[in-house]
C-alpha positions as CSV (number, residue, x, y, z in Angstrom):
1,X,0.0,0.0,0.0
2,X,3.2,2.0,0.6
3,X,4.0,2.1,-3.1
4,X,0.5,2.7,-4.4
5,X,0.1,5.4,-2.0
6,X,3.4,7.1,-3.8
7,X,2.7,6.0,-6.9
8,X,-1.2,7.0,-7.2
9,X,-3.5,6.2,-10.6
10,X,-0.9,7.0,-13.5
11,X,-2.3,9.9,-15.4
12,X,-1.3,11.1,-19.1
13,X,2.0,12.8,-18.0
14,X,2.8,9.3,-17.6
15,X,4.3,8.3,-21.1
16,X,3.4,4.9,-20.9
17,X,-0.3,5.7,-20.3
18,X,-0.7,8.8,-22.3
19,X,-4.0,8.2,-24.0
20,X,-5.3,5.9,-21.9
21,X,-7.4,8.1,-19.1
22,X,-8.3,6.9,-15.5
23,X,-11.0,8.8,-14.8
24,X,-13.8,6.7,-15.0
25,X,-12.1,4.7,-12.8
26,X,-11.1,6.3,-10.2
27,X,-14.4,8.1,-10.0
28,X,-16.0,4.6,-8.6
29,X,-16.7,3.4,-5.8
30,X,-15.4,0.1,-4.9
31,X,-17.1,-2.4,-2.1
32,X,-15.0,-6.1,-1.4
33,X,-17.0,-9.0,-2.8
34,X,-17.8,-11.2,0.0
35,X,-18.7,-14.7,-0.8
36,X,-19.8,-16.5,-4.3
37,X,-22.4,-14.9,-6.0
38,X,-25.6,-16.8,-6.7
39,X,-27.7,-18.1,-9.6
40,X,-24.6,-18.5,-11.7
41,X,-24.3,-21.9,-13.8
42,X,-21.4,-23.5,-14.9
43,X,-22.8,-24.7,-18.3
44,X,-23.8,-21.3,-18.8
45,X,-20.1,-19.8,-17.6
46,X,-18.4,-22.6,-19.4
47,X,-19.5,-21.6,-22.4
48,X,-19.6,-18.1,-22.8
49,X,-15.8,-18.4,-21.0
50,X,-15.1,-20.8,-23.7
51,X,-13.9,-23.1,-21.3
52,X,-13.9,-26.9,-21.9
53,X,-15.7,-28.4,-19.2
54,X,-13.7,-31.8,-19.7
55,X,-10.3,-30.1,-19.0
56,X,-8.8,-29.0,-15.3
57,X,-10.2,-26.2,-14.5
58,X,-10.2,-24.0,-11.2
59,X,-13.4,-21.1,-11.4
60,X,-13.4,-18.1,-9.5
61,X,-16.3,-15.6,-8.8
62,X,-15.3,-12.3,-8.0
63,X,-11.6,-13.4,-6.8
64,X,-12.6,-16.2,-4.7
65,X,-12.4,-19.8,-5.5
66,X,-15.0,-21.7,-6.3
67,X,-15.4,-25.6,-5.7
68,X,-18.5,-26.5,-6.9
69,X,-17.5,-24.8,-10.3
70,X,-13.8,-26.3,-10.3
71,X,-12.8,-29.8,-10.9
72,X,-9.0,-30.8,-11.3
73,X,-9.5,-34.5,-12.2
74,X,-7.8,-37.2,-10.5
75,X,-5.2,-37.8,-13.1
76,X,-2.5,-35.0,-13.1
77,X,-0.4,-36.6,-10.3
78,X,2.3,-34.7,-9.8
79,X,1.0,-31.5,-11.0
80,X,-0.1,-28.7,-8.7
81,X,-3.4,-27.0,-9.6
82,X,-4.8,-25.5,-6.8
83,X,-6.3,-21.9,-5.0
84,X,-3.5,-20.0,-4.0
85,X,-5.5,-19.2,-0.5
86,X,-4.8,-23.0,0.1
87,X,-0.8,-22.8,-0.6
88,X,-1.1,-19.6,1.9
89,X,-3.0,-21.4,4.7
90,X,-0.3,-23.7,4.7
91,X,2.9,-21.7,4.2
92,X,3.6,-23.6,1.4
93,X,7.8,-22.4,1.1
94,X,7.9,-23.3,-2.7
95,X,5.3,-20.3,-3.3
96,X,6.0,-18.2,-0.9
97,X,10.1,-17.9,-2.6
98,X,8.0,-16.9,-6.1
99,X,4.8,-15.3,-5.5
100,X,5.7,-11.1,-6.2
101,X,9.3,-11.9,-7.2
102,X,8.1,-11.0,-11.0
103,X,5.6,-8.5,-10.6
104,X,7.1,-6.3,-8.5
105,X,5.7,-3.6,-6.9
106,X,7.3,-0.9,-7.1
107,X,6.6,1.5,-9.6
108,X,3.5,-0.1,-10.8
109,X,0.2,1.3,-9.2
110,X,-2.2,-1.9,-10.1
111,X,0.5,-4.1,-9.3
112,X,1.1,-2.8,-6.2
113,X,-2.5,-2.4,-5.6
114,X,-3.1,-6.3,-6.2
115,X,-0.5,-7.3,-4.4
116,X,-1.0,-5.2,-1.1
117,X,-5.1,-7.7,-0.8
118,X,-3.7,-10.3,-2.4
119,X,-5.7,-13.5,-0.6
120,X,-6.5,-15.6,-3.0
121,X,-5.7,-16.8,-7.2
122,X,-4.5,-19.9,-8.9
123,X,-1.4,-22.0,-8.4
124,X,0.2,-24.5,-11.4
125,X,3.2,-26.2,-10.6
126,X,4.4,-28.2,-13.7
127,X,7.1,-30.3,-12.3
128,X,10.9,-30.6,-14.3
129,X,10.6,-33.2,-17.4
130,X,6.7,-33.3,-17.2
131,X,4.2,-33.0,-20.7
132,X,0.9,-31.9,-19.2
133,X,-1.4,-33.3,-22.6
134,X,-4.7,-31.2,-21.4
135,X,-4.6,-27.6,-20.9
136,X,-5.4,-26.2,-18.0
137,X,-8.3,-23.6,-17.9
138,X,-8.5,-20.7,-15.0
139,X,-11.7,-19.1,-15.2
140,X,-12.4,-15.6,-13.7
141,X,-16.1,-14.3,-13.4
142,X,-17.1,-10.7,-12.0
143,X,-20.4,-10.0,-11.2
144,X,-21.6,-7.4,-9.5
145,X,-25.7,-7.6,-9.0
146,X,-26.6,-4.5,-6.8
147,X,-23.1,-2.2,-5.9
148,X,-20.1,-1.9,-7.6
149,X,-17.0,-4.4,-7.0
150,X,-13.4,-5.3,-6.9
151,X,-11.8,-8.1,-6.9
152,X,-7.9,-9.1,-6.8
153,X,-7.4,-12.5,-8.6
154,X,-3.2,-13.3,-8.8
155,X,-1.6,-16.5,-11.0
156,X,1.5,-18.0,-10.3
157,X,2.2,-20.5,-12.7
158,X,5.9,-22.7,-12.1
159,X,7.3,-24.6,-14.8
160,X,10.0,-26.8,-14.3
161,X,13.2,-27.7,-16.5
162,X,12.1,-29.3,-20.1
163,X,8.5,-29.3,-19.0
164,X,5.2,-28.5,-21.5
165,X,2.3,-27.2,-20.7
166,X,-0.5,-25.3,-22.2
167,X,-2.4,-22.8,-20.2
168,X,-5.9,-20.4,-20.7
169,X,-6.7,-17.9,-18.4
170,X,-10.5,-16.7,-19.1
171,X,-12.0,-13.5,-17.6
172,X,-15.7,-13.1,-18.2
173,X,-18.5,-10.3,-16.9
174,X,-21.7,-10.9,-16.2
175,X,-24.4,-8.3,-16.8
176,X,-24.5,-6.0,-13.2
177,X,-23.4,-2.8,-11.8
178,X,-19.5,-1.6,-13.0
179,X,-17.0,-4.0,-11.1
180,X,-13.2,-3.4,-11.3
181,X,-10.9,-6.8,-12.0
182,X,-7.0,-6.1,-11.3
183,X,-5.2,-9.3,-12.1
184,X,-1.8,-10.0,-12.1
185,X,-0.1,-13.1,-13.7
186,X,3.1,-14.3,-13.1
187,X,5.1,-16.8,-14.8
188,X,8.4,-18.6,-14.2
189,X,10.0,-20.7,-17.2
190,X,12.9,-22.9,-15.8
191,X,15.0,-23.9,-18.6
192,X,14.1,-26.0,-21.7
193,X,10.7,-25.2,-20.7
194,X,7.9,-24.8,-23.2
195,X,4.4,-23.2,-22.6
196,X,1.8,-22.1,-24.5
197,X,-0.4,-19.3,-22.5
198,X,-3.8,-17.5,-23.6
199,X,-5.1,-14.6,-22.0
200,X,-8.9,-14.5,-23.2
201,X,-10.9,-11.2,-21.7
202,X,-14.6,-11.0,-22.2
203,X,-15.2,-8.1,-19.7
204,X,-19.3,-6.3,-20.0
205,X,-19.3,-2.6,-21.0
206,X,-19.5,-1.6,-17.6
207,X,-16.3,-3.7,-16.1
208,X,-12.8,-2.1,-15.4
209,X,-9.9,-4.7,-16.6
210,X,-6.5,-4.3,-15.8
211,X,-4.3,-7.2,-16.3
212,X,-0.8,-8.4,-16.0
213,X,1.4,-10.6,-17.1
214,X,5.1,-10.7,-15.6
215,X,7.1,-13.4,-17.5
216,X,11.1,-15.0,-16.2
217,X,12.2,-17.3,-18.9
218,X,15.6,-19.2,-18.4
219,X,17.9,-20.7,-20.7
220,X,16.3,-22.2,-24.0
221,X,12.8,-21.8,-22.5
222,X,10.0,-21.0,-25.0
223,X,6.9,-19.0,-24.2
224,X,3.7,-18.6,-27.1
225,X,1.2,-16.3,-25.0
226,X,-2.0,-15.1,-26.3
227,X,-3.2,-11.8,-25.8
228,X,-7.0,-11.8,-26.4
229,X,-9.8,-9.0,-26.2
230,X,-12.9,-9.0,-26.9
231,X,-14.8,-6.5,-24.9
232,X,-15.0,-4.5,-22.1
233,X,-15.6,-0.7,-21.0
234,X,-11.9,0.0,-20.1
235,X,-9.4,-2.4,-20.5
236,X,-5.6,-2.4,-19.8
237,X,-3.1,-5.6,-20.7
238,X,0.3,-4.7,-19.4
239,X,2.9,-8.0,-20.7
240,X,6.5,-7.8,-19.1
241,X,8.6,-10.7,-20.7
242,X,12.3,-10.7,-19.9
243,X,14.2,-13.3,-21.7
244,X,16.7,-14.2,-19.1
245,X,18.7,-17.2,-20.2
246,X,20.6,-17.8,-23.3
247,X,18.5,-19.2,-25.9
248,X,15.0,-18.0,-24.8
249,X,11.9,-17.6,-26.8
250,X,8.8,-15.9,-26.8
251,X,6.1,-15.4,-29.2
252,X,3.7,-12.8,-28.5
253,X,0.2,-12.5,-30.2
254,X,-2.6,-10.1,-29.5
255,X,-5.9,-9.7,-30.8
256,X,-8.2,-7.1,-29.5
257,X,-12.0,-5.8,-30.5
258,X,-13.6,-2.6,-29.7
259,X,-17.2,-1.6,-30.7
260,X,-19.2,0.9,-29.2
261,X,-17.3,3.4,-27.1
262,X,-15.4,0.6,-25.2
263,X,-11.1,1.5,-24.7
264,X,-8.8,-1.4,-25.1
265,X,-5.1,0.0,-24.4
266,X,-2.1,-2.8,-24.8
267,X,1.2,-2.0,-23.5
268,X,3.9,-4.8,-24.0
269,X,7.7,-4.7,-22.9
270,X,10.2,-7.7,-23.4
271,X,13.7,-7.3,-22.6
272,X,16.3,-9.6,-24.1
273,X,18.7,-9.6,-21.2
274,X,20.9,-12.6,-22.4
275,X,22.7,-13.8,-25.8
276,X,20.9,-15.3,-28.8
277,X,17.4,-14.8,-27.4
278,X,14.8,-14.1,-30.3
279,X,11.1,-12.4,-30.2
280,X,8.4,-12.4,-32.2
281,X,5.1,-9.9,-31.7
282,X,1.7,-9.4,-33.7
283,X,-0.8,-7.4,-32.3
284,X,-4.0,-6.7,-34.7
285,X,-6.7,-4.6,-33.8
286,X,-10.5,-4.2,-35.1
287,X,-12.6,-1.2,-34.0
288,X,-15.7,0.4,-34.9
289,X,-18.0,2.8,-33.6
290,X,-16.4,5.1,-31.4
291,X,-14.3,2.8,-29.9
292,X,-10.6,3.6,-29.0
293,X,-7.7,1.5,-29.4
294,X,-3.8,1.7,-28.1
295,X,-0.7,-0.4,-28.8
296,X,2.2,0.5,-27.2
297,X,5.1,-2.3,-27.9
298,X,8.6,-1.7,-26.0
299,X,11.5,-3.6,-26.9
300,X,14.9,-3.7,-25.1
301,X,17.9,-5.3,-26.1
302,X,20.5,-4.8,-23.5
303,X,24.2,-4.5,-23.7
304,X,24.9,-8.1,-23.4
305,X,22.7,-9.5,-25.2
306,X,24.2,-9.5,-28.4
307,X,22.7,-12.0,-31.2
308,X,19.6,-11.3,-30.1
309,X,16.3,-11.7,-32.6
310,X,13.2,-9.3,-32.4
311,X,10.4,-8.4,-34.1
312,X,7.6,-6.7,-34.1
313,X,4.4,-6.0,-35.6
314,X,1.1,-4.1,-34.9
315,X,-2.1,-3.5,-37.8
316,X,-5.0,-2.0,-36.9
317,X,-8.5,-2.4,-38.8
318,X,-10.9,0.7,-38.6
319,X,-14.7,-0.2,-39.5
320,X,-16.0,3.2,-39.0
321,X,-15.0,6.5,-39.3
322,X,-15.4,7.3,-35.3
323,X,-12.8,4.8,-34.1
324,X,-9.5,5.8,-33.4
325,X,-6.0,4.0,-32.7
326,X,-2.7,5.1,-31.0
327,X,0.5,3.0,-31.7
328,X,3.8,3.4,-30.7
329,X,6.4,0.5,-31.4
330,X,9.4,1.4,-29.4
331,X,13.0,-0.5,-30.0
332,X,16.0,0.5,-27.2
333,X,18.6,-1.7,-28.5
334,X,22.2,-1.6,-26.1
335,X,24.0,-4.3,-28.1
336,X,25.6,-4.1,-31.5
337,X,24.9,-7.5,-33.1
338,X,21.1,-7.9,-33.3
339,X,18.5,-8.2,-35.7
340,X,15.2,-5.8,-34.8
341,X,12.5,-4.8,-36.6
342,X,9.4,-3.0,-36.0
343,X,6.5,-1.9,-37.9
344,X,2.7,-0.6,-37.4
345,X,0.0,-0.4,-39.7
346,X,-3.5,1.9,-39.7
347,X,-6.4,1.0,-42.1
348,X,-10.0,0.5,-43.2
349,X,-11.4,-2.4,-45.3
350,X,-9.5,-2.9,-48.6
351,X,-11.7,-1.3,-51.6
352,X,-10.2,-4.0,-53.9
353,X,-11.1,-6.8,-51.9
354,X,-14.6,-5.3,-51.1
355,X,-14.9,-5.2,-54.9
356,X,-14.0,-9.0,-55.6
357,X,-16.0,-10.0,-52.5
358,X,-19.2,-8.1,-54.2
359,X,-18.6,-8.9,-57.6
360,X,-18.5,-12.8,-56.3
361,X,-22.6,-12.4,-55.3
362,X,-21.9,-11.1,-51.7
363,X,-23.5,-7.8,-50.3
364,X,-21.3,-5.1,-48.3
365,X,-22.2,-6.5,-44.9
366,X,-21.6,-10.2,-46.2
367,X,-18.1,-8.8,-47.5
368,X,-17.2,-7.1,-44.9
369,X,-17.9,-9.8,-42.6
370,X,-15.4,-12.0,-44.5
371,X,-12.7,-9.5,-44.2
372,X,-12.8,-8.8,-41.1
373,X,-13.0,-12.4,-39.6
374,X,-9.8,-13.2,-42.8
375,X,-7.9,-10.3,-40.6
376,X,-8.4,-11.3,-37.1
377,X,-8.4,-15.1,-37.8
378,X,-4.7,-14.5,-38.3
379,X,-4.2,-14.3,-34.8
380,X,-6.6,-16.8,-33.1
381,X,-5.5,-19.3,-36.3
382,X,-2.1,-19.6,-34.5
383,X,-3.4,-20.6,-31.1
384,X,-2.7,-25.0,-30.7
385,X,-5.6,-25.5,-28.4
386,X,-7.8,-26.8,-31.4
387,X,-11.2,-26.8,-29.3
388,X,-10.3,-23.4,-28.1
389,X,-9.4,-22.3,-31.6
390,X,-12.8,-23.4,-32.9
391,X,-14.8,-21.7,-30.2
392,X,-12.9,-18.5,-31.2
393,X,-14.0,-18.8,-34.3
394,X,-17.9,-19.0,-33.8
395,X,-17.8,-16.4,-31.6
396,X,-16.1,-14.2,-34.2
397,X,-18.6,-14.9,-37.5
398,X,-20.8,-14.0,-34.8
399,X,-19.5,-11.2,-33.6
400,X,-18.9,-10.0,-37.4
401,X,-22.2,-10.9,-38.7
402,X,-24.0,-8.8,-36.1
403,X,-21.2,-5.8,-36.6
């Protein structure tokens, strides 16, 4: 509380939140959820969560674990999927030596924030030379039926050496009063490690999302996360990736739709802090109405990490003439024998292709529809969870056809 206290709600003298404005936020006021909210249904939370109800799974309703609505299985052995509350109770010394080792703190507010009522979250402990075949769902529900509320949910997720596992975290709001979700993420990559993370956010108009992700990868690990939003009044994804062992990988892919006058502001930073590491970033963005859009994409190479590999991509879609995007791909490169790149793109539907589209039978909706979907299928077509991937795409021709 210290550090929030000095840090405060970052405002737009702060360069890495210059068009993204707190107001809205800060002008609520926030009551604890105590206990599980009622009337919710897992079939009906399953699937607009898109989470498959055969999987691993632990459900939590406004921060707090859920075990009706969670089910582990009785097959994963070794592995460690439980609430974090439970590895607290216990003083579990394994997550006490990670837990806010990656996030850190200072000099983030919402970090700080979710850190200083942190009681409660998701543990995974993949142990060293173990292939977990299933993925692993975390579901996150806000609801807030009669005042507006905040929760606090926090992720540690352990991977030991040469281990695989794939991971989706899914945040979902139900219809209510505003609610405010701060979540932070953290994820430690021991080395040879690979790991395949989605972030899905499906926040209601009214809901507040601010998320985190704070990645360690050691030597040789590889991380493919998944950056996915879909909606939401204000939303925030902050990614931190530092490539900390010789060899390290990550892959980062974003996809994020605004409609209406919804604000969905990503702000990624990976450091390559060791030799012959190599990124690789795609953002794409589709907005209409008067929505508003940012992309702000950091990438430091520092002095010693020389044969490092990055790059870096952002294209934006506008579907109306309201919308509006702000992109800033940064490079800050220390070394002297790297390959970077980095590019960004602002656009509306291609007249050409609108042209073929039509002259093949189809009307302007109908075509632009197609174009859309062709764009942001790009993105959710690289995801390897294939019943995740085919959900995804439902819910976009949906999502399309009714734009």
């Amino acid at each position: 509380m210290s550090s929030f206290d000095a840090l405060g709600f970052p405002t737009s003298r702060n360069e890495d939140w210059k068009y993204t404005s707190l107001e809205p936020l800060a002008a609520q006021n926030f009551a604890s959820a105590n206990g599980e909210a009622k009337n919710l249904r897992g079939g009906e939370i399953f699937a607009r969560s898109m989470i498959d109800p055969e999987a691993p799974r632990l459900v939590f309703i406004n921060g707090r674990y859920s075990a009706p609505l969670s089910d582990v299985g009785k097959s994963q052995g070794d592995v460690a999927i439980q609430s974090l509350a439970e590895f607290i109770k216990r003083n579990d010394r394994s997550v006490a030596a990670q837990l806010g080792r990656y996030a850190k703190p200072q000099g983030q507010a919402f970090t700080a924030l979710n850190t200083a009522f942190l009681d409660d979250g998701a543990v995974i402990s993949i142990p060293a030379n173990r292939r977990v075949e299933q993925p692993i769902y975390l579901g996150f529900v806000s609801t807030a039926p009669s005042q507006p509320v905040v929760s606090y949910p926090r992720t540690l997720i352990l991977l030991g050496t040469d281990s695989e596992a794939k991971i989706v975290e899914s945040y979902l709001g139900i219809n209510g009063s505003a609610y405010f979700c701060n979540a932070v993420t953290e994820l430690v990559g021991d080395a040879g490690a690979v790991v395949e993370h989605v972030r899905l956010q499906q926040e209601c108009d009214d809901g507040f999302h601010i998320g985190t992700l704070a990645a360690n990868l050691a030597r040789g690990c590889h991380l493919t996360a998944h950056a996915l939003s879909l909606s939401g009044g204000l939303v925030r994804n902050n990614v931190h990736v530092i490539l900390n062992g010789e060899g390290a990988a990550c892959v980062l892919n974003g996809l994020y739709l605004a409609d209406g006058k919804q604000h969905i502001d990503n702000f990624t930073e990976i450091e390559h802090a060791r030799p012959r590491a190599s990124s690789l970033e795609l953002y794409k963005g589709i907005l209409g109405g008067s929505a508003h859009g940012v992309f702000n994409g950091k990438i430091i190479v520092h002095k010693d990490a020389q044969k490092s590999d990055a790059r870096q991509t952002n294209k934006n879609l506008l579907l109306s003439a309201n919308a509006m995007v702000n992109t800033k791909p940064q490079l800050e490169i220390y070394a002297d024998d790297v390959k970077c790149s980095h590019g960004s793109t602002i656009g509306q539907i291609d007249a050409d292709a609108m042209f073929y589209l039509r002259s093949r039978g189809l009307d302007i909706e109908q075509a632009r529809s197609m174009l859309s979907f062709a764009f942001a299928s790009d993105v959710v077509g690289r995801i390897k969870i294939a019943s995740l991937r085919e959900r995804l795409d439902e819910y976009l021709v949906g999502r399309f056809g009714r734009w």
